[in-house]
N, C-alpha and C positions, 0 to 999 in steps of 0.2 A: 192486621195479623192477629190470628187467634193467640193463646196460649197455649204450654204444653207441660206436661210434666215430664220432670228429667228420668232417663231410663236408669234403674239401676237401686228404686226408693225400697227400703231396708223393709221388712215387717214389723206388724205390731209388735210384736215379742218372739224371742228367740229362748230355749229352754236354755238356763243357765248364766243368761245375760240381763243386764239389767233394762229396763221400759224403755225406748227410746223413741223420739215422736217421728215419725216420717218428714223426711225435705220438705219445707214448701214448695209451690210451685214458684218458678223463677219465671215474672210475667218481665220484668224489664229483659231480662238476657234474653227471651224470646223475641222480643219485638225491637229490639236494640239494631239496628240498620246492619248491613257489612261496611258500609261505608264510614259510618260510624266509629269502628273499634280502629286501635292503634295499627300506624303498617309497621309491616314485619324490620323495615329498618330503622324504628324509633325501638320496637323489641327489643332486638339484637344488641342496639346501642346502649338500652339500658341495661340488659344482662351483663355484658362486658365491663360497667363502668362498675355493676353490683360485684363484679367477679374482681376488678381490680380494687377497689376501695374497702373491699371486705377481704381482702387474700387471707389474712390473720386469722380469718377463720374458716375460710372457705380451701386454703392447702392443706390444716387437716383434714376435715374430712375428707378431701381427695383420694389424702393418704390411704386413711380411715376404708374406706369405700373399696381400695384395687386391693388394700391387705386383706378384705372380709372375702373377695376372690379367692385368693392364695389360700387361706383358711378355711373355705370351707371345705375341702377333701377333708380336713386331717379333722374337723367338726363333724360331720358324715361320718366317719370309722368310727371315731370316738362312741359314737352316736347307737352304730351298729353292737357296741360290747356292753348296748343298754344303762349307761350313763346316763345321768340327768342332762338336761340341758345345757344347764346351769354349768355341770361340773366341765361336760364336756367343752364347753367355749369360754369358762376360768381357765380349765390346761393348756389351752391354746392357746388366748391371750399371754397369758405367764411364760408357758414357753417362748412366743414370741421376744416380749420383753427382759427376757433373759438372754436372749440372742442378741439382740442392739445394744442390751447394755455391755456383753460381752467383745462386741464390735467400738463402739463407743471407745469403751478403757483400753482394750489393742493400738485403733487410733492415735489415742493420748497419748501410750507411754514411746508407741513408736515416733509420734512429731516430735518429742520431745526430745528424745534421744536424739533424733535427727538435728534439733537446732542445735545440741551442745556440741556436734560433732563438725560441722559448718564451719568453724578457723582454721580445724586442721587442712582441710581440704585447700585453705588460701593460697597454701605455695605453688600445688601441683596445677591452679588454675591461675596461677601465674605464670609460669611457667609454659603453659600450655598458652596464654597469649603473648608471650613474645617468643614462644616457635611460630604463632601464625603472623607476625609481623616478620618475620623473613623468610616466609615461606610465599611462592606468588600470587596465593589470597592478600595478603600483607599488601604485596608490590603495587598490586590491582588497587588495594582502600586507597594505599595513598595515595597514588596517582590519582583519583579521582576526588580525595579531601585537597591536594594541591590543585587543583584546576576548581574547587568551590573556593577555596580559599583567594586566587588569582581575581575571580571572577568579581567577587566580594570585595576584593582590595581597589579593582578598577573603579568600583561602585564610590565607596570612601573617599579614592583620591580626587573624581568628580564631586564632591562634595564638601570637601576641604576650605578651611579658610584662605587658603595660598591662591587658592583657581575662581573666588568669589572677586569683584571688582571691591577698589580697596574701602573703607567707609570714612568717612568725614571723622578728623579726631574731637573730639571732645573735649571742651573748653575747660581750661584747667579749675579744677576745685578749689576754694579756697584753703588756706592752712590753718592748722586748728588753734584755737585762743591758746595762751598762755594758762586760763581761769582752768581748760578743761584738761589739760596735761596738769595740774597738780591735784585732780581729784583725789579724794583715797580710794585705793583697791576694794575691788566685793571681799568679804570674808568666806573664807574655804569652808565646803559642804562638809557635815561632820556623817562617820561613817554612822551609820545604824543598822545592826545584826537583830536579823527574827530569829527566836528560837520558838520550831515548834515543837510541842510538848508529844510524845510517841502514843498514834493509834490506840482506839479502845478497843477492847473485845469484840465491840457491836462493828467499830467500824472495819475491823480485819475482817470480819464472818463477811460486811456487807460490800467489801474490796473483792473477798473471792466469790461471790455468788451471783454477783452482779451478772458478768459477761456469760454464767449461764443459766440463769432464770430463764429469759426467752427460749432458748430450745429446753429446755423443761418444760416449760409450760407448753409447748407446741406438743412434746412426749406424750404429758397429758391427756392433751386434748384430743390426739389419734387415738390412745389405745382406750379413753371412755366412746367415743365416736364407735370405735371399733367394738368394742362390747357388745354396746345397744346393738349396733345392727345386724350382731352375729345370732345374736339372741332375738329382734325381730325380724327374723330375715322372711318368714314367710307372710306378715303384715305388712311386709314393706315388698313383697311380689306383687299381693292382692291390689296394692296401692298402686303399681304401676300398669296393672294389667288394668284397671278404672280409667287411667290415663289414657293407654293404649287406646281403649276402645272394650266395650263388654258386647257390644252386640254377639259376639261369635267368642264367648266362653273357652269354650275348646281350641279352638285355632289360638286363638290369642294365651291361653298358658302356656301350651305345648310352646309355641315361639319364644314366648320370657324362659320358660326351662332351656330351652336348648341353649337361645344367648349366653345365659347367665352358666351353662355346664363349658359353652366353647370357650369363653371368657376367660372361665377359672383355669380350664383346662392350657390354654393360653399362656396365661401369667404364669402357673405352675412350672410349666416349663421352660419356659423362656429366665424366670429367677434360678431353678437349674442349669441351664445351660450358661448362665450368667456366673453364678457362682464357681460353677467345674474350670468355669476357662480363669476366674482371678485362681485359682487355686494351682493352676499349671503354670499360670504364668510367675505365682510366687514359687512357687519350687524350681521354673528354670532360672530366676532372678540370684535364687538362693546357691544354686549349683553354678554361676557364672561368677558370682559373689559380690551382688548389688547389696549395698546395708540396709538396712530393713523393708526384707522384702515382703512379709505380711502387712505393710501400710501403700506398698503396693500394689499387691494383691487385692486387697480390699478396695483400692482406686479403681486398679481396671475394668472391677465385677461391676460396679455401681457404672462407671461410661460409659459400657456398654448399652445401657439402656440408653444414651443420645446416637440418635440414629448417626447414619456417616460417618461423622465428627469425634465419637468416642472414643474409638479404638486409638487414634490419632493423637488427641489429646492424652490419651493414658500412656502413652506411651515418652511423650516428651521430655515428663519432669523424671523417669526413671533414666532415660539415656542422658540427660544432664547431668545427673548424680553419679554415672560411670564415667564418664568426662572429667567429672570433678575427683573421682578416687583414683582413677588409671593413669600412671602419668603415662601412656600409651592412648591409642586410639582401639586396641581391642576388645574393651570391657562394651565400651559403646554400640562398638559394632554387632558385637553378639546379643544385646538388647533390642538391637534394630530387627536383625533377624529372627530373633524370637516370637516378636509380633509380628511381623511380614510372614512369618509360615503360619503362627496359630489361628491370626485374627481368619484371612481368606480360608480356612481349611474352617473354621465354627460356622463363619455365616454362607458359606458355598456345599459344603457336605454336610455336617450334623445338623444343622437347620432343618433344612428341608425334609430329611430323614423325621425328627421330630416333630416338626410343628406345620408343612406346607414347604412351598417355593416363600412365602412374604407371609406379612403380617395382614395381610387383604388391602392395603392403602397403598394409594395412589405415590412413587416418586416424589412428585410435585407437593402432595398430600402432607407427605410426612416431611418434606422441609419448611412448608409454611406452617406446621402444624411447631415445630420445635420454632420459627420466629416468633408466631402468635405469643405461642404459652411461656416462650423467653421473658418477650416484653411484659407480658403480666403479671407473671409471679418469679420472675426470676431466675438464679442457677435450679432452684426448685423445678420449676415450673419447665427450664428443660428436661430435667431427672421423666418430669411424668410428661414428657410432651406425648410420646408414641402411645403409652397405654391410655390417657385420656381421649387422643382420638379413636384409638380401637373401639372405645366404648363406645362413642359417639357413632360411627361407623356399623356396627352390631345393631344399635338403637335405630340408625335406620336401614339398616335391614328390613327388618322384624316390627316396626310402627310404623305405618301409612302413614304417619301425618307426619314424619321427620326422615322420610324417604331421600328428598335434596338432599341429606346427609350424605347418603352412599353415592347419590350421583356425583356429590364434590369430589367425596376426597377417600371413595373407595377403587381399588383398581381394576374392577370390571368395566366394561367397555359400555361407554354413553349409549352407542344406537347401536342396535339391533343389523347382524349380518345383512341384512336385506337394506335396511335405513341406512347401513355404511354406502354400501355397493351404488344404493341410489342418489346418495348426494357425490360419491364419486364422478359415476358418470352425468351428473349432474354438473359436473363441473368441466366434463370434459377430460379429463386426465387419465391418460390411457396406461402410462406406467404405475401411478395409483391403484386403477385398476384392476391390472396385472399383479399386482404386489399383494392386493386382499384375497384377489384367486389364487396365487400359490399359497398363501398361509393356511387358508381355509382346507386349500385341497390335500393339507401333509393328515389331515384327520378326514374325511370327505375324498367319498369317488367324484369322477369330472360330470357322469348323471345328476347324479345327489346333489352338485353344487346348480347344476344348469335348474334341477327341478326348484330345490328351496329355495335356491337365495335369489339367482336372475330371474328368474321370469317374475316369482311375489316383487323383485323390486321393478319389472317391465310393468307388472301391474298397477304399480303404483304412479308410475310415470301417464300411466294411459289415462288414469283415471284425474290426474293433474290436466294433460291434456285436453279433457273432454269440459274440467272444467273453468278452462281457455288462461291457463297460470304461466303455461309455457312458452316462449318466445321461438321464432324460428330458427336464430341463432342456435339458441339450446338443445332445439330437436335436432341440430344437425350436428351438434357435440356429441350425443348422445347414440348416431347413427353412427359416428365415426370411433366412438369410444366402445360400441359391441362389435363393428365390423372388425377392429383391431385384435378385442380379446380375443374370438371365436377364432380368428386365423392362429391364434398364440397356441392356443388349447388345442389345434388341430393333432398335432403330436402326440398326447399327451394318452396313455393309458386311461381307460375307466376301469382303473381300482384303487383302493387304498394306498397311498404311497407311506402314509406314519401310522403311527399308534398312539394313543392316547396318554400310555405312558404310567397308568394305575390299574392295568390289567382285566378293564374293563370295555369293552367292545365300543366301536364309534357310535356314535349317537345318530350316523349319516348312515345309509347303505344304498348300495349302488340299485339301479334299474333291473330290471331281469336282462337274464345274456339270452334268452332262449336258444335256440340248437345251437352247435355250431357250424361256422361256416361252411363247413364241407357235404354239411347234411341238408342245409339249404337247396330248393330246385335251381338248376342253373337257370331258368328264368326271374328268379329274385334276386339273383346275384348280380344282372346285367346291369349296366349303369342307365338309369333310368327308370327301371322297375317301379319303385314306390315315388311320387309325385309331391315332390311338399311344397303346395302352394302358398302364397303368401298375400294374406289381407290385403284391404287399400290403406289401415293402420299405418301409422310412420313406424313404429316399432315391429308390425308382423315379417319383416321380411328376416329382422334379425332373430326370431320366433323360430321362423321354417328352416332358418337355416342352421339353429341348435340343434331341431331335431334331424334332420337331416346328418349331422356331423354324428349325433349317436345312434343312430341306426347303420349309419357305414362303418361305426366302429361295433357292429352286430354281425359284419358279414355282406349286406344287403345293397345291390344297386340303386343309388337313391341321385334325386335332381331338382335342386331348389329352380322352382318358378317364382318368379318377381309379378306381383299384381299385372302389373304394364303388358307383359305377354297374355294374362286371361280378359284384357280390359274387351269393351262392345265393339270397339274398332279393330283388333288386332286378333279375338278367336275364333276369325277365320281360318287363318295365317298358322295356327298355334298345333304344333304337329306333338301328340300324347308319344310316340315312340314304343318302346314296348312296357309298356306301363303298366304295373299288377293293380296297384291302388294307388287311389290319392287323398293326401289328406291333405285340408284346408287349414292351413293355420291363423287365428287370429284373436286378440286383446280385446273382442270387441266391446263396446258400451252403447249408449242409448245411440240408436239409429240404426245403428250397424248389423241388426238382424236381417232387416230387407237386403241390404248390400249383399249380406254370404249368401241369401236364398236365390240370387239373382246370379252371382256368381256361379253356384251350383249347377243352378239349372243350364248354366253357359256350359261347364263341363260334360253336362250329362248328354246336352246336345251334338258335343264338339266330341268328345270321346264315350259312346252309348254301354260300350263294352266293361267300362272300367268302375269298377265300386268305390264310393266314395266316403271317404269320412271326418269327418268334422272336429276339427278341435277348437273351441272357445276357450281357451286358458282362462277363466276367471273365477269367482267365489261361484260355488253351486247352487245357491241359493240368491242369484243375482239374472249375470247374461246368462246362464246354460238355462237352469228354469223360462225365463222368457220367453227365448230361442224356442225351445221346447214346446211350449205350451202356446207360442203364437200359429194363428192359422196356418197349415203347411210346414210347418218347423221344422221338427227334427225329421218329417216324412222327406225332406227334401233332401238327406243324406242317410246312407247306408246306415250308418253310426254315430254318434254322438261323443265327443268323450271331455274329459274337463281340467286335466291335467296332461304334463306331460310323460306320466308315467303311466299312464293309461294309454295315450296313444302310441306309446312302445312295446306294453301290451298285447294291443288289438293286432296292430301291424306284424309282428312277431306271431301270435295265434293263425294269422290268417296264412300265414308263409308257412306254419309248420304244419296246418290242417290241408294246404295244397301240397306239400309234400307227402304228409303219411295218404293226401288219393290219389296221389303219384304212381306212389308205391302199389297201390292195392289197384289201380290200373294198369302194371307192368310195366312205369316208368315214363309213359309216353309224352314227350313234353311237348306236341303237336297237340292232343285232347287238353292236355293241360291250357296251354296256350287261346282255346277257340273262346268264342264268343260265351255262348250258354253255360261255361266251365266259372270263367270269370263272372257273370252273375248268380251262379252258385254262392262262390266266392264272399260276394257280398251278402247273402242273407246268412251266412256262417258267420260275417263279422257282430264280436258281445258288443253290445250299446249297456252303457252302465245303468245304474237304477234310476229311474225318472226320466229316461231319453225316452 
C-alpha cells in the first residue's frame, strides 16, 4: 500500500498567525491493516470505563457542555448590542452563577427549616398510624404479620430442643480445689475520664467546609469548563466539523450549525418549561399550605428532567409532608391532584406546542439511556440522562460515521416503508400487513400506497427471487399475505383519509382519477374492457390484480387474467370478451423478456383487434431498457410503460381519447367498437421516453 497525505494539511502561512509546519505524512496510519485497529467493542469498553473512572471530571464538563447550549442565545444577543466577547460570555456566566448560587442558599435555608420542623409533625404522624391500625388496612397487616408470625413459630418449634432426640448427659465435672476458692479477687478497673480540649479555629473552618468543598470544586470546574467553551465556541465547531468529515465543507457546517442551533433551541426550552411548571407547582403547594413550598418547587423543576420517573418521584416526599401536617387526609390529597392534573397537561399539550411530539428518542431509548448514565455517574448522571442522549442522537443525525446512533436510540423508524412492508410479508403476517397499510394510508392515497411502497417492495421480493434466496414456503406466504391485503383494500376510497397534522400537504398523492365515470364510453365501463394480464412471475398475478382494483375504482370495466389462462396450451380456449386493451403485467428480470414477447405475441394472435401494453414494473434503467432495446422489444407491444402510474395514465388517456372520437363521430359505439377503430386505439397509446 502506497502512502498518502491526510486531507485537510494547513498552509505555509496564514496572514496574521504564526509559521506553522504542515502535518507529515501519516505512512503507518496508511498502511496499518483494518484488521489491525481495535474492534468497536474493545472501543466502546474503554470509553465507558474512561467515562466511569474519570466521572470527576468528565460530569463537569458535561455539565459545562449542555449549559454552553442554554447560553448561547443569551451570548448571541449580547453579542448583537456589540459587546466584546469577553464581556458578553463574563454576563452570562456570572448571571448564571448568581442564579445556582441563589438556588443553592433557597435550598439551604429551606432543608433546614424543614429538619427543625420534623418533631412537631411526630404526634400527627402518630396518630395517623394508629388510625391505620384500626382501620381495614390495619386488619389486613395484621392478619397477614399473624399468619408470618404462625408460619415462623411452626418453623422454631420444629427446631427446638424438646422435639430433637435427647443427648447423652455429660459426665460430671470435677469440684473445684479448696487452693482455688480462696484465690484473692481481680482488683476493680479504675474509671478514667478523657477531656478534650475545645476545637481550633482551623479545625471549626475545616468541620464546616469539608462536607462542601466537593460540590465547590465540581461549581468550579463547570463554570471554568463553561467559560472556555463559550468563548471557543467556534474553534471547537471547526474541530468537530475536521472530525466530521471536511471533504464536503458546506454540508458538513451547515449540519453542525443546525445540530447545535436545534440543540440549544431544545434545552432552552425544555429548562423553560421545566422551570414554569416547579413554579406552579410551588404556588399550588403554597395555596394548599404545604411548608416550604419553594424547596419543592425547585425539586419538581430539576425531576422533571428524569424522563418517566420524575414527575413521580417529585411528587412523593411533598404528599408525605401533607400527611405529616394534616391530621386529615386532605392536604395529601390535594398534592396528589395537583400533580395528576399539571404533570399530563405539560407533557401531553405544552410540550408538543413547544418543542415537537418527543424529544426524537426512542421509548426504549430513553429508559436505557437513564439506566446506562444512572449506573455511571449516578443521581447526576440520571439529572443528564435525556439531554446527553439527545446530543448523542443529533450527532448522528448529522455524522456518517456515528449514524448507529440514531438507528439505536432515535425514534424514527429502522426500515424504510417499503423494507417494513417487505419483511412483513416476508413473514407471511397478514394482519401485520394490514396494520402498516392502515397507518400509512391515514397520510397516503390507496394509489400512492400500491405505487410506492408495494410494488418497490414486490420488486424487491423478485429480485430476491431471481437470486434463488426464496423458499417455496415463503413465496406462498407471500402470495397469500397480498391476496389477503388487496381483498382488504378493495373497499377502501383512493383518497386521502388524514392529514399530516403541520398544515403541510402529504408527501403521497394519489394516481390521476381521469374522467369521470359517467363520461367514460359505455364500452370501457363493461366488465372486461381493460385486460390485466398477469406474468408467469409468482408475484405478477398479485401486480395485475392492484392494478386492476385501481382502475375499477376509475370507473372502468377491468378483468384480471392469471398467467395459466394465456399459457401455449390453453390460448386457444382463451375468449378476450369485449376487451378495449390489455395490459401485461410483470416484475420481470433476467430471462423474462423472451417469456413477455412470446406471450404477447400469443395475445396478438388470439385477440388481433386489441392493443396491448406492457408493463415491466421495474428500475428504468434495468428490465424496461433491456426489454426495449432487445430485438423486437418493445415493437412487440403497443406501449411500454415502467410504473404503475404510468399504466393508469396510458389506460385512462386511451379511454378518454376513445370517448372525445366518440363524440366527434356522433356517439356511435358500434364504429367505436369495430376492428380498425381499436387499432387506431393503439397507435394513440403514449409509450414513455426510451420505449
Amino acid at each position: 500500500m502506497g502512502t498518502r497525505t491526510p486531507v485537510g494539511v494547513e498552509p505555509a502561512a496564514r496572514p496574521g498567525t504564526p509559521l506553522i509546519p504542515p502535518r507529515p505524512t501519516r505512512v503507518a496510519a496508511a498502511e496499518t491493516p483494518r484488521a489491525a485497529m481495535a474492534s468497536p467493542v474493545v472501543v466502546g469498553a474503554t470509553i465507558i470505563a474512561a467515562l466511569y473512572f474519570g466521572r470527576e471530571i468528565f460530569i463537569p464538563i458535561a455539565i459545562a457542555l449542555l449549559l454552553s447550549f442554554v447560553l448561547t442565545p443569551l451570548v448571541n444577543r449580547l453579542r448583537r448590542l456589540r459587546l466584546p466577547r469577553l464581556v458578553a460570555v463574563g454576563v452570562s456566566v456570572l448571571l448564571t452563577l448568581g442564579i445556582v448560587a441563589a438556588l443553592a442558599t433557597l435550598i439551604g435555608i429551606q432543608a433546614a427549616d424543614l429538619a427543625g420542623d420534623v418533631p412537631r409533625y411526630r404526634a400527627t404522624i402518630e396518630r395517623k398510624i394508629n388510625g391505620l391500625r384500626d382501620s381495614p388496612v390495619g386488619h389486613v397487616t395484621e392478619y397477614v404479620a399473624n399468619i408470618g408470625r404462625a408460619l415462623h413459630g411452626g418453623a422454631k418449634e420444629a427446631g427446638s430442643p424438646e422435639a430433637q432426640p435427647a443427648a447423652p448427659s455429660p459426665s460430671p465435672s470435677p469440684s473445684p480445689s479448696p487452693s482455688a476458692e480462696q484465690a484473692p479477687a481481680a482488683p476493680k478497673p479504675v474509671l478514667v475520664e478523657v477531656a478534650t480540649s475545645p476545637p481550633g479555629s482551623l479545625e471549626m473552618l475545616s468541620t464546616v467546609l469539608t462536607p462542601v468543598m466537593h460540590p465547590l470544586a465540581t461549581v468550579g470546574i463547570v463554570f471554568v469548563v463553561l467559560l472556555f467553551v463559550l468563548m471557543q465556541r467556534e474553534d471547537l465547531r471547526d474541530r468537530m466539523i475536521r472530525l466530521a468529515g471536511s471533504s464536503d465543507l458546506h454540508r458538513t457546517t451547515v449540519a453542525i450549525d443546525d445540530a447545535a442551533k436545534r440543540l440549544s433551541r431544545y434545552f432552552v426550552v425544555q429548562l423553560a418549561l421545566n422551570a414554569a411548571f416547579g413554579v406552579v407547582i410551588g404556588i399550588g403547594l403554597y395555596v394548599i399550605g404545604v411548608p416550604n413550598p419553594v424547596l419543592w418547587a425547585i425539586f419538581a423543576a430539576l425531576m422533571r428532567f428524569v424522563p418517566y420517573l420524575g414527575a413521580v418521584l417529585s411528587a412523593i416526599l411533598p404528599m408525605a409532608l401533607a400527611a405529616a401536617v394534616d391530621p386529615s387526609w386532605n392536604m395529601m390529597i390535594a398534592v396528589a391532584i395537583l400533580f395528576v392534573v399539571l404533570e399530563p397537561l405539560t407533557g401531553q399539550v405544552f410540550e408538543p406546542i413547544f418543542y415537537g411530539q418527543s424529544t426524537g428518542l426512542s421509548p426504549f431509548a430513553v429508559l436505557v439511556s437513564a439506566l446506562f448514565w444512572t449506573w455511571l455517574w449516578g443521581p447526576v448522571g440520571l439529572l443528564l440522562s435525556t439531554p446527553l442522549t439527545v446530543c448523542l442522537v443529533v450527532l448522528g443525525r448529522y455524522v456518517e460515521h456515528l449514524e448507529f446512533l440514531d438507528v439505536l436510540f432515535g425514534d424514527r423508524p429502522a426500515l424504510t416503508p417499503v423494507q417494513n412492508f417487505y419483511q412483513r410479508i416476508l413473514a407471511g403476517d397478514s394482519e401485520e400487513v394490514l396494520g402498516h397499510a392502515e397507518l400509512i394510508l391515514q397520510q397516503c392515497s390507496l394509489s400512492s400506497y400500491y405505487d410506492d411502497v408495494v410494488l418497490k417492495a414486490l420488486e424487491l421480493a423478485a429480485r430476491d427471487a431471481a437470486r434463488g434466496v426464496l423458499t417455496a414456503q415463503q413465496k406462498g406466504a407471500m402470495r397469500s399475505a397480498l391476496t389477503e391485503l388487496i381483498a382488504d383494500l378493495s373497499d377502501r376510497s383512493d383518497a386521502v383519509t388524514g392529514a399530516t397534522g403541520d398544515g403541510e400537504e402529504s408527501a403521497c398523492s394519489p394516481l390521476p382519477m381521469g374522467p369521470a365515470p359517467e363520461a367514460l364510453p359505455a364500452a370501457w365501463t363493461r366488465e372486461g374492457a381493460v385486460l390485466c394480464v398477469a406474468g408467469r412471475g409468482f408475484l405478477d398475478e398479485a401486480a395485475a390484480a392492484i392494478l386492476a382494483q385501481i382502475l375499477e375504482k376509475r370507473g372502468l370495466g377491468v378483468r384480471t387474467v392469471p398467467f395459466a389462462e394465456t399459457a401455449s396450451v390453453r390460448i386457444g380456449r382463451f375468449a378476450a370478451g369485449p376487451a378495449r386493451i390489455a395490459c401485461v403485467v410483470s416484475l420481470a428480470l433476467d430471462g423474462e423478456p423472451t417469456h413477455l414477447r412470446r406471450l404477447i405475441r400469443r395475445l396478438r394472435d388470439r385477440v388481433p383487434g386489441v392493443p396491448v401494453l406492457l408493463g415491466l414494473w421495474l428500475a428504468q434503467d434495468d428490465g424496461a431498457n433491456r426489454l426495449a432495446g432487445g430485438p423486437g422489444g418493445a415493437a412487440e407491444a403497443d406501449a411500454q410503460v415502467g410504473s404503475l402510474r404510468e399504466a393508469v395514465e396510458a389506460i385512462l388517456a386511451a379511454a378518454q381519447e376513445d370517448a372525445t372520437g366518440a363524440a366527434a363521430d356522433g356517439g356511435s359505439d358500434g364504429a367505436a367498437e369495430s376492428a380498425p377503430d381499436a387499432r387506431g386505439e393503439a397507435e394513440r397509446l403514449p409509450a414513455p421516453a426510451g420505449a
